[in-house]
C-alpha positions, 0 to 999 in steps of 0.5 A: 500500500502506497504511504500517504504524502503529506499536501499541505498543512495548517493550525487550527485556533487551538493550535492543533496540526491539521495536515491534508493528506493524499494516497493513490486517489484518495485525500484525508484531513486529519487533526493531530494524527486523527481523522477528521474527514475521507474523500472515500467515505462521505455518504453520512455527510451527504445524508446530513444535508438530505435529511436536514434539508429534507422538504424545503426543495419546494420552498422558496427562499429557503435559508440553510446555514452549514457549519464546516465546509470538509471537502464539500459534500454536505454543501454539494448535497444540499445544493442538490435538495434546495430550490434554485432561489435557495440562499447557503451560508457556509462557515469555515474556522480554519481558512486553509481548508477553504483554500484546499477545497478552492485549489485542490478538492473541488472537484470532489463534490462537483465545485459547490464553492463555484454555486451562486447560491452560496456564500462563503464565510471563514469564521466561527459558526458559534458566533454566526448562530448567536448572531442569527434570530429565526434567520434560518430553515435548516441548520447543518453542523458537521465541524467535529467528529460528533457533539465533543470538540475536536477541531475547536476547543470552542466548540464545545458551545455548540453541543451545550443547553446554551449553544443549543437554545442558541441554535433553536433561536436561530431557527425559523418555526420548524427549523431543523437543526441537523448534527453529524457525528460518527457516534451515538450519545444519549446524553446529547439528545436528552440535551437537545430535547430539554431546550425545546427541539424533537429529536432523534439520532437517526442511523446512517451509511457513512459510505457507499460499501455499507459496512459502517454507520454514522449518526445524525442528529435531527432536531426540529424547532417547535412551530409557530402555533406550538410557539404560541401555545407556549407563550 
């Protein structure tokens, strides 16, 4: 088996060495030492945007804010659900791997970044959820390897009662706020549940061969006459 061949680097707010990797055909970004993503395996991250964007090819003006770029394929994903008018926000805290997927990775999820549909922000998706208010139909998280920070310390507010009332204000009425990870955890639904969401860790693929399965979170804001019932 070919050695993988180092293709760039970088560190990430916390310090951690972010390295893009390639092998025969096959790209890695790992964050020190440990995998983050795989060019070959990313049914689960395109399950996330199906899912999570799930009804809204039909509506139009739909807003879907994704958190973490990857190599592109929960946006490409999504990209392919929503309407022509649709608006995407996608949020990326390291920059290199916005280069990387301008430069190097494109083409792997069909060059999403190149969609006039979407906007391209490099900061911190906490902040941008915290800023919003009922600004969005679909919230889709794909920045750790699932609700405990890997890529950020920070991130750590995401997967909190608080980051989460934060991300269910940030919702329009029966928004659905979408969460990716490679693990179950009974505590996080339990958690998204309390502030107010109906949730469910849905089974997915994470890859075409079938021979593993990720997680992913689907959490839906109440709607407008649930809200006013519990006002």
């Amino acid at each position: 088996m070919l050695p993988w061949k180092t293709l760039d680097r970088a560190l990430t707010s916390d310090g951690s060495d972010m390295v893009l990797s390639l092998r025969d055909n096959q790209y890695a970004i790992r964050v020190d030492g440990q995998e983050l993503m795989n060019s070959w395996c990313h049914t689960s991250e395109e399950k996330l945007a199906v899912h999570g964007c799930a009804g809204l090819a039909g509506k139009r003006g739909a807003r879907v804010l994704i958190g973490g770029l990857g190599m592109g394929f929960t946006a490409r994903a999504a990209l392919d659900v929503l309407g022509p008018d649709a608006e995407v926000e996608v949020i990326e805290l390291v920059g290199a791997v916005i280069r990387w997927n301008r430069e190097i990775l494109g083409n792997l999820a069909g060059k999403p970044l190149d969609d006039p549909r979407v906007r391209m922000i490099e900061g911190d998706v906490v902040d941008t959820i915290a800023c919003a208010d009922a600004r969005y139909d679909a919230i889709l998280l794909d920045v750790d390897n699932g609700p405990s920070a890997l890529t950020s310390f920070k991130n750590k507010r995401l997967y909190s009662s608080f980051g989460l009332v934060s991300a269910l204000g940030a919702l329009r009425p029966g928004g659905v706020l979408a969460v990716w990870s490679s693990f179950d955890d009974n505590q996080f639904t339990a958690r998204l549940r309390q502030v107010g969401f109906q949730a469910e860790a849905k089974r997915v693929h994470a890859d075409s061969g079938k021979s593993r399965r990720h997680v992913v979170w689907l959490a839906r804001a109440p709607s407008e006459r649930a809200r006013r019932r519990q006002a």
